[in-house]
Legacy VTK file of the C-alpha trace (Angstrom):
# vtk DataFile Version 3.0
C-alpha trace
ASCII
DATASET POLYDATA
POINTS 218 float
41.144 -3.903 -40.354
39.276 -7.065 -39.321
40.302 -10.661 -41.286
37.204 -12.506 -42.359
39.097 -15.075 -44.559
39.117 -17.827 -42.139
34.955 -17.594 -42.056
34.932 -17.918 -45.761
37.501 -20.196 -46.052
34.754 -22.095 -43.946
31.787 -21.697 -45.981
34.420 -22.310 -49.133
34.443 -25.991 -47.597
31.138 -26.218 -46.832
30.195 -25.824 -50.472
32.556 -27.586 -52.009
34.487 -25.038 -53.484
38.364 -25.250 -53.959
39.517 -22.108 -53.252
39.137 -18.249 -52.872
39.835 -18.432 -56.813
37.446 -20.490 -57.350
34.865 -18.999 -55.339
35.070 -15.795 -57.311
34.924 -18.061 -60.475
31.723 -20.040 -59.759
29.731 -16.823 -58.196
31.233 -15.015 -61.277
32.583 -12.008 -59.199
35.971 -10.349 -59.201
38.968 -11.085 -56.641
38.487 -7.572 -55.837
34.973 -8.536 -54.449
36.163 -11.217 -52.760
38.621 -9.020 -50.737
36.228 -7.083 -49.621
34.097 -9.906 -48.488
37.440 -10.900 -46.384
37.924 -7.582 -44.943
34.461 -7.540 -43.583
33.379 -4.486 -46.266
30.203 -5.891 -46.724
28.734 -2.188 -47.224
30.855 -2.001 -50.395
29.689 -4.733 -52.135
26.679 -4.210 -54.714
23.549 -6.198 -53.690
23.787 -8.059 -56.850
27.373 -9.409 -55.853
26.060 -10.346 -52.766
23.264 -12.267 -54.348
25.670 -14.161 -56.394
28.478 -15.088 -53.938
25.550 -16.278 -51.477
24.445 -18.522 -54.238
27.698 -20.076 -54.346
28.481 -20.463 -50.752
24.437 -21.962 -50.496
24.364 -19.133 -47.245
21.554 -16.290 -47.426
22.282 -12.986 -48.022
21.359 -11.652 -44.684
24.288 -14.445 -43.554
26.803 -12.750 -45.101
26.153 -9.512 -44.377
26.202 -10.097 -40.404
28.762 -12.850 -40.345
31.012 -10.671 -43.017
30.617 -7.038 -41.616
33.046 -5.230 -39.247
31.024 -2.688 -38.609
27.776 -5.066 -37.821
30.118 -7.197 -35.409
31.344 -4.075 -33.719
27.956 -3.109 -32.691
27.211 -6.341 -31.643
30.091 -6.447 -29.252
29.692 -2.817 -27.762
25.613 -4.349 -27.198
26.829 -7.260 -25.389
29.150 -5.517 -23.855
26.434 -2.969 -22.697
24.245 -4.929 -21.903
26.506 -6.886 -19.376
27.322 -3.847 -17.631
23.753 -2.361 -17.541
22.937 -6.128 -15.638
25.809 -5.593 -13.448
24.420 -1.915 -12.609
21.343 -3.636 -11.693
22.230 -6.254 -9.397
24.677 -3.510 -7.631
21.131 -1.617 -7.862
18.761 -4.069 -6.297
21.883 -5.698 -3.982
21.854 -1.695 -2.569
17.775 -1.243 -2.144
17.466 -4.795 -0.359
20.133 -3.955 2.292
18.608 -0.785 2.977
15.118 -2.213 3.342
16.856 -4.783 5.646
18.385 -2.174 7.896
14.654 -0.193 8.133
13.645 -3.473 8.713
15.274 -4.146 11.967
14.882 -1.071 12.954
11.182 -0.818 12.668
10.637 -3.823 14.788
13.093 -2.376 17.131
10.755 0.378 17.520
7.600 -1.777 17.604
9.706 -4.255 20.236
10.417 -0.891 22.607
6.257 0.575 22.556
5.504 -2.902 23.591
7.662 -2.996 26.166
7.222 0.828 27.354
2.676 -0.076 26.880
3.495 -2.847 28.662
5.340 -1.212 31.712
3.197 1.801 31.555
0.321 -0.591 32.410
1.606 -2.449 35.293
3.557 0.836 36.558
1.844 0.301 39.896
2.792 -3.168 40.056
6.219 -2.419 39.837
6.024 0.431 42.003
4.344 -0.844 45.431
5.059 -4.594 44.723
8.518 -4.754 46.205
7.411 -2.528 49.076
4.443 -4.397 50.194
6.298 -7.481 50.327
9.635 -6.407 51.890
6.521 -5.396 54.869
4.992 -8.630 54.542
8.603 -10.158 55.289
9.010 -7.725 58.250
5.477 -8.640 59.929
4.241 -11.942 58.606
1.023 -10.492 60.563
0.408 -8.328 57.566
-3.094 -10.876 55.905
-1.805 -11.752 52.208
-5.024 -10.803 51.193
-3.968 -6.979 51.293
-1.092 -7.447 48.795
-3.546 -9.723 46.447
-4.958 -6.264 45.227
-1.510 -5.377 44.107
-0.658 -8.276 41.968
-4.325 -9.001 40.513
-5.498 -5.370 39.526
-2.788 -4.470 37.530
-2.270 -8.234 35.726
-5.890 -7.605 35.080
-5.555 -4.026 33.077
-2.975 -6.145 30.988
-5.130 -9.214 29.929
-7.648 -6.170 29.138
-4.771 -4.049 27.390
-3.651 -6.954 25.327
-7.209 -8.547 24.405
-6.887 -11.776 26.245
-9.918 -12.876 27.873
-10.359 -15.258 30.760
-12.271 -18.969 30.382
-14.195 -18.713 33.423
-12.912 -18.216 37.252
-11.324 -20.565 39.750
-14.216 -22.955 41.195
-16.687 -22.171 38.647
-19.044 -25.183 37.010
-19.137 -25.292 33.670
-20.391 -27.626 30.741
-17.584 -29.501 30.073
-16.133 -29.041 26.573
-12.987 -30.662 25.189
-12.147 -27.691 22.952
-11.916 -25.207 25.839
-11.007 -27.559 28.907
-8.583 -30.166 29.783
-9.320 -32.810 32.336
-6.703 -33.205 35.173
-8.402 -36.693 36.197
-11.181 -39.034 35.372
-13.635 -38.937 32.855
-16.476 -36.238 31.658
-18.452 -36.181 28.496
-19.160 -33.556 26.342
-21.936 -30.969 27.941
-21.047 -32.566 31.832
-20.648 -30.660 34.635
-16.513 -29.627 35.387
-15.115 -27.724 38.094
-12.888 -25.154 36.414
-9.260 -25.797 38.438
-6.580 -23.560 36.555
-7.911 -20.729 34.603
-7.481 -20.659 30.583
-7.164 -17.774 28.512
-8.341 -16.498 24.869
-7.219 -14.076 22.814
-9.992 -13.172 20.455
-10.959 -16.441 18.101
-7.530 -17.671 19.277
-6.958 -19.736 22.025
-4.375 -19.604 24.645
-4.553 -22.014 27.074
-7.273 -24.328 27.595
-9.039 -24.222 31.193
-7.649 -27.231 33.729
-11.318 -29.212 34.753
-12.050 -31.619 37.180
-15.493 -33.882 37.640
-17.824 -32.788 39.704
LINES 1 219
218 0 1 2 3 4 5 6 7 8 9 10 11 12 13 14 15 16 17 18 19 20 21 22 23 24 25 26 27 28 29 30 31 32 33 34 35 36 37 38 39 40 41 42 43 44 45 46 47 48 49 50 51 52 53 54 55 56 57 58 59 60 61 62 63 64 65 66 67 68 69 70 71 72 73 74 75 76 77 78 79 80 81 82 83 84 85 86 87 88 89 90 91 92 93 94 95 96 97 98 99 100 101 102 103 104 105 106 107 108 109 110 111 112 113 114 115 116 117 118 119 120 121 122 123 124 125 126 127 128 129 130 131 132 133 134 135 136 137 138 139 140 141 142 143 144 145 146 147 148 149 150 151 152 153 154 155 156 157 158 159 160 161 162 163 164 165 166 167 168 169 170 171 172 173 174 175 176 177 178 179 180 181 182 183 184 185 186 187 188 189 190 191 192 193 194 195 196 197 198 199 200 201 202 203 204 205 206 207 208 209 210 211 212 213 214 215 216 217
């Protein structure tokens, strides 16, 4: 059986009251009432008693009945208690869903990493098939014009650029309107809407760009 006496002995002090004896003096109640008070039997105690030793002890009624009841505090406890462990079952919870989306995680990009790579390979396939030939002959008979291997190289970097959306700014030798958003000048000076001999070719992809064009003036 729970002890509530040091609680009122508080309140007792509080109000000004001398003692326990006291107490059940000024609210006009029995000692009997004021041992259930200290054993926390708040449910046995007549509203009207309650009234009166609330009075005295200058507390509300609804005070006493959750500071003073065992069975109130009880519930209270197991709530908490519940409550705590119903948190805890939710971290474990989310702690559990967020390493598992992790784990798809990398392994999605994996997967996206590998059909990049297999597109990729799949488009220059003829590069990497006839490259190494052609110039292990161009070694062995440095007749051979470079010209036929240029085929090789070009045709299948081409496909690529195409494959991957990335768009050329204009060929080698080309003259262009010089703009300083698209081109970058190697040496001297041009101004805006000038005429520029495209040097190194630069590259968009979409509204995005790459690599602006190397110029020179004309």
């Amino acid at each position: 059986m729970s002890d509530f006496t040091p609680q009122l002995q508080d309140l007792i002090k509080q109000a000004g009251i001398s003692s326990l004896k006291a107490l059940g003096r000024d609210a006009g109640v029995s000692e009997r009432q004021i041992l259930r008070l200290r054993r926390g039997e708040v449910k046995e105690i007549r509203v009207s008693v309650l009234a009166k030793l609330s009075q005295a002890l200058k507390v509300s009624v609804d005070e006493l009945v959750t500071g003073f009841s065992e069975s109130i505090s009880a519930e209270l406890e197991v709530s908490t208690k519940n409550n705590e462990n119903d948190l805890v079952k939710r971290i474990i919870e989310l702690e559990s869903e967020y390493s598992f989306l992790q784990q798809q995680f990398e392994q999605q990009k994996e997967i996206l990493k590998q059909e990049f790579q297999q597109e990729s390979l799949q488009v220059l396939e003829s590069l990497l098939v006839q490259f190494p030939t052609a110039a292990r002959t161009c070694r062995e008979n440095t007749e051979v014009p470079a010209v036929n291997i240029l085929p090789l190289v070009q045709k299948p970097l081409e496909r690529l650029l195409q494959h991957w959306g990335v768009e050329a700014i204009a060929s080698v030798g080309e003259e262009v309107s010089y703009d300083p958003q698209l081109h970058q000048l190697l040496d001297g000076t041009a101004q805006p809407g000038q005429k520029v001999k495209i040097r190194y070719v630069g590259y968009r992809q979409g509204e995005k760009l790459l690599y602006r064009a190397k110029v020179s003036p004309v």
